[in-house]
N, C-alpha and C positions, 0 to 999 in steps of 0.2 A: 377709154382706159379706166378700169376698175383700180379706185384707190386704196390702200390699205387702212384699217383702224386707225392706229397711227397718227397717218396724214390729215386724214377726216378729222380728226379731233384737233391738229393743228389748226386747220381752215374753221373748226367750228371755234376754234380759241378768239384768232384772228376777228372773225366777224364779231363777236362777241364781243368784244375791248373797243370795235368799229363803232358798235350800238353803243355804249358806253361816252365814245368822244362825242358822237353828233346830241346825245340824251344830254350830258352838259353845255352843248353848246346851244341846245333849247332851252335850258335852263337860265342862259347868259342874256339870250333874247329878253327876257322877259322882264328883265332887270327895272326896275323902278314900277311895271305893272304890277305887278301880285306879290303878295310876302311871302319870302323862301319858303316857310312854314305851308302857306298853302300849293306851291308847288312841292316841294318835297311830299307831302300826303297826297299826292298825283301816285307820284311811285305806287306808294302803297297800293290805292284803290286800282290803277292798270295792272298793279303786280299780281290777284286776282284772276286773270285771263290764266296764268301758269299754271293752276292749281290743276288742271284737267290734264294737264300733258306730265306735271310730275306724277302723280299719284297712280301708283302700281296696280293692278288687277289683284281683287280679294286685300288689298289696303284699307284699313278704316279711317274713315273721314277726320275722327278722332284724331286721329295720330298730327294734323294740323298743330293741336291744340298743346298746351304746357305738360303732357303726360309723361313723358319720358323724358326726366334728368332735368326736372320744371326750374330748377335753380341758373342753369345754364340755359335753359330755352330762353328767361326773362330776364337773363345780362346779356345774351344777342339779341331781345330786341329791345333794350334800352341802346347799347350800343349802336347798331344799327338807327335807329331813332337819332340819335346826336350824329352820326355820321352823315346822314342826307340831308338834316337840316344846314347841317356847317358848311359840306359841301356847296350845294345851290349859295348859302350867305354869300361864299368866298367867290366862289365863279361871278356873281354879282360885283362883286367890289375889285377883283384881279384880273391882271391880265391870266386867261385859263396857263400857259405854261409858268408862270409865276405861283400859281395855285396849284399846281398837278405835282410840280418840283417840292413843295411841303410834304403832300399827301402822299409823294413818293416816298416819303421816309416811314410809311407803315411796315414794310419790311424787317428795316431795320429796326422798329421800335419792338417786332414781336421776336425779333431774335432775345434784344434784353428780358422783355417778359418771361420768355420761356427758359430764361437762366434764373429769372426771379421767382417766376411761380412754380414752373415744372420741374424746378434745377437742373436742364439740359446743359449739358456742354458743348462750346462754340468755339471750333476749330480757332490757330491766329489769324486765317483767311476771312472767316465771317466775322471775325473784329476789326480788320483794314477794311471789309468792305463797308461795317459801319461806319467807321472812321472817315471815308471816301465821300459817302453818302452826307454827312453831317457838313466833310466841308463845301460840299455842293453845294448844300442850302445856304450857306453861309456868304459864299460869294453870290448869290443869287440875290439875296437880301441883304449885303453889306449891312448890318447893325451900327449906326452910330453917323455913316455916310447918304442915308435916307431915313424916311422916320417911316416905321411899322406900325400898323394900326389896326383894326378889326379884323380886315379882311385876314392878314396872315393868322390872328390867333385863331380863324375858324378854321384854314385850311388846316392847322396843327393840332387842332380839335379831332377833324375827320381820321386824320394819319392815326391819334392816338386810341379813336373809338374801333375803328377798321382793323387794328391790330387786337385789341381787347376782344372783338368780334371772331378771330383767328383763334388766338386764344381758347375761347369757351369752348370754340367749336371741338379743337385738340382735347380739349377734358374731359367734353363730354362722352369720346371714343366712337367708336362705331356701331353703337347702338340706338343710336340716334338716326332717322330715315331722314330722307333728302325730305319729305313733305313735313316732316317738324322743323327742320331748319326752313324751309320756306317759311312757313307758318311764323318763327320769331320773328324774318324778313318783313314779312307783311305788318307782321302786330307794331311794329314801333312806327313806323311812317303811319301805319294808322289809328290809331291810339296817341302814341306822343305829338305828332306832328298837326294830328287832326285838330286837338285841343288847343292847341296854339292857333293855332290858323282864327279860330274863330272867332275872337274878338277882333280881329281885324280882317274878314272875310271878304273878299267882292266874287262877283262874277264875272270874269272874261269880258271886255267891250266890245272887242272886234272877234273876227273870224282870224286874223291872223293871232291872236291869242290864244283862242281856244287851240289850234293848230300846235301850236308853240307849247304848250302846258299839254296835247296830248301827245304830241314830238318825245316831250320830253317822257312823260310816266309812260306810256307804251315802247319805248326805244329803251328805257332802265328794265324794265321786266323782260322784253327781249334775250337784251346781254345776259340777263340773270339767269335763262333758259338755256341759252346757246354757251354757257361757261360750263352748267352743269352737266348738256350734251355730252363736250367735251372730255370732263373730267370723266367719263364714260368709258371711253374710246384711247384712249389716251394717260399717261400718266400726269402728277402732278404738277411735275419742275414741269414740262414741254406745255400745259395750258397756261403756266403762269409766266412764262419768256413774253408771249406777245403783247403782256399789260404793255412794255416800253414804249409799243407804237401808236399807244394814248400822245404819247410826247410828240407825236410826227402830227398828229392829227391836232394838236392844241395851237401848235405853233401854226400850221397851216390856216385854221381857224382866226387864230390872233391878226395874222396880215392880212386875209381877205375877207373877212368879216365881219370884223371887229376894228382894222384898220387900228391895230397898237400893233406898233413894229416895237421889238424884242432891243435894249444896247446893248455892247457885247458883252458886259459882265453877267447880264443875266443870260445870255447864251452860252458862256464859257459855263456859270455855274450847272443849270438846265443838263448840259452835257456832260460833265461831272457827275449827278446825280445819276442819270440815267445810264449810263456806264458804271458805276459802281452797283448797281442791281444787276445788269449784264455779269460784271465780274463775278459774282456771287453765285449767279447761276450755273455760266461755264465750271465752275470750279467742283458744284455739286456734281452736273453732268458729268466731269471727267475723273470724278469719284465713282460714280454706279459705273462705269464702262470700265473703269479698272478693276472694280469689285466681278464684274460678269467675265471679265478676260483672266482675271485668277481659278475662279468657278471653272470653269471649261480648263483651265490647264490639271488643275484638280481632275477632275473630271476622266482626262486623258490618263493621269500619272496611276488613276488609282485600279489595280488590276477588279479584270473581269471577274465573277463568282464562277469556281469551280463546278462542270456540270459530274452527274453521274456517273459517267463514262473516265471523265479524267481523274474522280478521285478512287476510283480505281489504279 
């Protein structure tokens, strides 16, 4: 059965966000072996492999580089940069749905940006959905009922770099090629992250390290591939619905692998959060489908052009 655009770009979503859970849950392994810092600049250098499959026939190699809109290439990849570092920190020190349920709030945080920087306006729907989303995290980390400590303010680091990374991209418009946004992708895990890495450098002890550290940076460059596939084939909202089933894959993660069973507050919250992103996106979806079902009535109401015959 031949599947349509569409679809393909759903499944290339799907596997995409796949590579993403299992890429931190090698990063979780690794946990007290190597410094974030040096697994995070993994990313970078595996990210590398992608440059052959994004770059377009008669594209200049250049075009990697800060040429086009260099203000915003080099605030996506500083962002990016803080974003992979925090991440790996947090998956270190969190249980992964504890950490993903933070980073979930990227969302939300570039809704506010984009009231603060772009001055967009946000339906009351995408402000109950932040609303939603905030008190997710809240019951997920009870403040004041446990004590909060590194790990969450990295996870809230990622959420806020990740979103800033949204952000530039939005500014910089569409003149910007998929292989210069790759390019800033690349430049901060290696550049920022490299440089860190090195004063506290080792090399992999075992084969299951190496394994695990190239798990991790081949499985992020991956996703980072199979999203872009996607957004190909596919619209925006429909590639970004199946980030949620990061949550299916963290939790699943958390009890057989990691052997941290979830209590229900942080399951109730976890679910909160990721339902409020749901809600979010249903609501966009059944705005374009009411937008396309006025178009077509339009469409119908409005008479045919007079041929030559009849204006006669």
């Amino acid at each position: 059965m031949k599947l349509s655009p569409p679809t393909k770009g759903l499944l290339l979503s799907l596997l995409g966000f796949a590579a993403f859970s299992i890429s931190d849950a090698f990063s979780k392994l690794l946990t007290g072996r190597l410094n974030p810092f040096e697994v995070a600049f993994s990313g970078g250098f595996f990210g590398l492999l992608l440059v052959p499959f994004v770059k377009t026939r008669g594209q200049s190699w250049l075009n990697i580089l800060p040429i086009q809109k260099p203000g915003m290439w080099w605030i996506r990849a500083v962002a990016t940069f803080i974003a992979t570092a925090a991440s790996v920190e947090s998956f270190m020190l969190l249980s992964m749905p504890e950490a993903l349920s933070l980073m979930f709030l990227m969302p939300f945080i570039a809704t506010i940006l984009s009231v603060v920087a772009l001055k967009e306006k946000v339906s009351p729907w995408g402000w109950v959905a932040v609303a939603i989303g905030f008190a997710g995290v809240l019951i997920v980390l009870r403040p004041g009922v446990r004590p909060l400590h590194f790990g969450h303010a990295c996870a809230l680091a990622a959420a806020i770099a990740s979103a800033v990374n949204v952000i530039a991209y939005r500014v910089a418009g569409t003149g910007t090629t998929k292989l210069g946004v790759l390019g800033s992708s690349l430049a901060g895990p290696l550049l920022g992250d490299g440089l860190l890495a090195l004063p506290n450098f080792t090399w992999p002890d075992t084969v299951a390290d190496w394994g695990n550290l190239f798990g991790y940076g081949f499985l992020a460059a991956l996703g980072q591939l199979l999203i872009m596939l996607a957004a190909t084939l596919t619209p925006a909202s429909r590639v970004a619905l199946p980030q949620y089933t990061q949550m299916v894959w963290a939790v699943l993660f958390s009890y057989t692998l990691f052997h941290e069973p979830l209590d229900k507050w942080t399951i109730i919250g976890v679910t909160v959060v990721t339902l409020s992103g749901m809600l979010d996106w249903f609501r966009k979806h059944l705005l374009i489908l009411k937008q396309r079902r006025l178009a077509r009535k339009q469409a119908r109401l409005q008479p045919a052009n007079p041929t030559p015959a009849d204006a006669k």
